[in-house]
N, C-alpha and C positions, 0 to 999 in steps of 0.2 A: 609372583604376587598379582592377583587381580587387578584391574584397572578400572576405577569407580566411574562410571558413564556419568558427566555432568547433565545436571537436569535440563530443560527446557523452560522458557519462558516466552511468554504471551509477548510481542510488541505490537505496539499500532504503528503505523505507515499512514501521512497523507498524503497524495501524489495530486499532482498537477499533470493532467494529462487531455488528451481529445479522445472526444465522442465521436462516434462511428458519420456523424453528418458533419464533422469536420469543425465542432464547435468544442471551445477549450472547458476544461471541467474538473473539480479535484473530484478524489476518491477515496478513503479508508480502505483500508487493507491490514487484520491481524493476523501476524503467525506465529508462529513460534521458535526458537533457537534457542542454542545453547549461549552464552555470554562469549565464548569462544569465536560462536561463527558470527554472529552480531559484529564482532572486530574485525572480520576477515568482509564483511558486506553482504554476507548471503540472504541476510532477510530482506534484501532489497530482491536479491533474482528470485524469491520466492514469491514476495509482492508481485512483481513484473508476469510473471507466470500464471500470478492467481487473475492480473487486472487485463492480459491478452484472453482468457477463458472466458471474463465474466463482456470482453469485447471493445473495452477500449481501447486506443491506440496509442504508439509512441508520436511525440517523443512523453516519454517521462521524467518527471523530474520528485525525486522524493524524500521526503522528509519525514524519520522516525521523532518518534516520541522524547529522546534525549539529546536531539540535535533540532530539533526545530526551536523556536521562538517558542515563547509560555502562551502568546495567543494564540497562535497557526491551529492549532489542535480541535481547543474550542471555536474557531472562527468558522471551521471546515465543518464543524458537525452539526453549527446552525446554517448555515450554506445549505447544507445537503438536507437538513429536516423542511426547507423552504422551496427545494428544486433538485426535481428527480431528474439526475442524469439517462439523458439518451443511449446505453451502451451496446445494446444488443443490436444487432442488427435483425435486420425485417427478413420472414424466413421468405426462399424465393420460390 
């Protein structure tokens, strides 16, 4: 018998984490996962993975969409519409 590949779903992640000048900063990060791996934490090491590429640093600390507080989510995304984190670093 076949095995029906569970679908994938979209989460958002806000993390709390530091900018490359060493100042603290949240960030959004969506990926996607099965309901499966969501229980197991991976859309956290997915996050972590996407927010070292885009340059911010640990530590991290983060908080999806179904375990955060009902503000965090919207709190984070007027934050960030009002101040552009530093993450990239300056090429040398």
């Amino acid at each position: 018998m076949a095995h029906q590949q569970e679908e994938k779903q979209p989460i958002t992640i806000v993390t709390a984490c530091m900018q490359v000048d060493g100042f603290p900063t949240f960030a959004l990060t969506e990926v996607e996962v099965t309901a499966e791996k969501r229980a197991e934490g991976a859309h956290y090491y997915l996050a972590q993975t996407e927010l070292l590429e885009r340059g911010f640093e640990e530590p991290f600390v983060h908080f999806d969409s179904f375990e955060a507080p009902s503000f965090l989510h919207p709190a984070v995304k007027g934050f960030l519409a009002d101040n552009e984190p530093v993450a990239l670093q300056a090429a040398s």
